[in-house]
N, C-alpha and C positions, 0 to 999 in steps of 0.2 A: 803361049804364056800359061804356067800353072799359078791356080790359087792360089793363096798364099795361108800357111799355116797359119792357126790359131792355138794357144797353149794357155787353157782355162785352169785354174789353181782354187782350189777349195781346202782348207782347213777344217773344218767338221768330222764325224763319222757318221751321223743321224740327219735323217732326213726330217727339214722344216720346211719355210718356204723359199727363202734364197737356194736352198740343196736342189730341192725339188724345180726349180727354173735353170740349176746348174748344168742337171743331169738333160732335162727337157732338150734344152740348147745345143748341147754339147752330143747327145742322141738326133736328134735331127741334122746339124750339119755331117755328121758320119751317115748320115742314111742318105745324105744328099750328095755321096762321094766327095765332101769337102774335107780336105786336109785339118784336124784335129788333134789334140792331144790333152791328155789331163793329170794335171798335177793332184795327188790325192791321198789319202792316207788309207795305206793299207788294209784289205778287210774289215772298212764300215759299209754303213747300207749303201754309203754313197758307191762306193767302187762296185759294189753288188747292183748294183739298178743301171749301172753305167753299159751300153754296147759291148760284147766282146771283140766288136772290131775296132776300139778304140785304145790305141797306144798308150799305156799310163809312164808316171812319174809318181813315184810312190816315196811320198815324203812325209816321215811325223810329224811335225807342227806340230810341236807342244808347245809352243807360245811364241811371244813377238819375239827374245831373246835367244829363240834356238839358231847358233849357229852351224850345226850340221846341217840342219833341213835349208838356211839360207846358201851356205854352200851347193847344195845339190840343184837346189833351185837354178841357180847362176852356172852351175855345170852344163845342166841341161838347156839352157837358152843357147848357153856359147855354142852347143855342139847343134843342137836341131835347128837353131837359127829362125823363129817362130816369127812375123810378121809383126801379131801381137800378142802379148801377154795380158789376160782379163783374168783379174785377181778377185776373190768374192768374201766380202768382209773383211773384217781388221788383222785378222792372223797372216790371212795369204798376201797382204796388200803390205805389211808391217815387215816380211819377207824375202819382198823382192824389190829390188833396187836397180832401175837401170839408166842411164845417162841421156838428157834428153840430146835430140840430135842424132842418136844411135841410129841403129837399124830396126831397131825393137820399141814400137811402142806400147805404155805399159795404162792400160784403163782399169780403173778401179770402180767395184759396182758395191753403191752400200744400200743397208735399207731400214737407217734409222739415224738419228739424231747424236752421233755421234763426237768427240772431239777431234777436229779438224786434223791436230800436230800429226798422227799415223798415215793422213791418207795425201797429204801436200805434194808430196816427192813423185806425186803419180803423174801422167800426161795428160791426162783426162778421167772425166767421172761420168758416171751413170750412178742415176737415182731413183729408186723401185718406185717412188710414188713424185709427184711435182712438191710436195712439202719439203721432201727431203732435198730435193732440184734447187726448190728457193733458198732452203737452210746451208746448200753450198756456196750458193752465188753469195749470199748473205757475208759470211764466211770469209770471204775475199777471194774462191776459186771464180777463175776467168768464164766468164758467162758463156761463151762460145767453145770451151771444151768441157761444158756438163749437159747431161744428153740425160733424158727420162724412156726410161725401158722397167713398163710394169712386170711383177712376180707374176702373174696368174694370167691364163688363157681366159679370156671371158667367153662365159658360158650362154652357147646358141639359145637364142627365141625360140622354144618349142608351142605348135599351135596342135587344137582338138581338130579332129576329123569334121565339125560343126564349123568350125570355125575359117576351114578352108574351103568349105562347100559352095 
């Protein structure tokens, strides 16, 4: 049995911190020989920081209403056929659209307090902090497909040489 691809979609070019958990992710599962792919827009920092052994899909996202970039979007699932599609903020999530029941499930990761109407059509959420976890379920998203997955590696307990002694 092979893995099953993952096709991560970011809208951005600048790296913050959702970019920076994008790349994090999506660089670790390719260093892990896992099947990968990233939806991304051309020549920002993101696609610069991103693995050279990871597959892009290089889409402009100039906004929720681009229907070239949702076209391409929807090209490239049909054709690579992705397990799932993780969308990151409102651009990428606003995007892509796919049928629940499909073969594609489509998780949507946000990481603020957003208006709900962009992100409903999705199969599941992830929420960078439990605030924004509770402000889905709040929401009316189904409590059993919102999942909490923090931005930042939390950083090791360093001790003094006195300390370990």
């Amino acid at each position: 049995m092979t893995d099953p691809l993952t096709l991560h979609v970011i809208g951005g070019r600048k790296l913050g911190g959702a970019e920076r958990f994008y790349v994090r992710l999506a660089n670790a599962l390719a260093a892990n020989n896992l099947p990968v792919m990233a939806g991304v827009v051309e020549g920002g920092e993101i696609d610069a920081a991103l693995s050279a052994t990871i597959p892009r899909i290089y889409v402009p996202q100039i906004g929720v209403w681009d229907l070239w970039s949702r076209w391409l979007l929807g090209r490239a699932i049909r054709q690579h056929r992705p397990a799932v599609v993780l969308t990151y903020m409102g651009r990428a999530t606003r995007l892509v659209h796919l049928s629940i029941g499909g073969p594609t499930v489509h998780i949507a990761r946000l990481g603020g307090f957003y208006n709900l109407k962009g992100y409903r059509h999705a199969h599941a959420w992830v929420g960078n902090t439990l605030g924004v976890c509770n402000y889905l379920i709040a929401g009316g998203l189904p409590a059993d497909r919102v999942f909490h997955i923090g931005n930042f590696v939390d950083t090791p307990l360093t001790w003094s040489a006195e300390a370990l002694a």
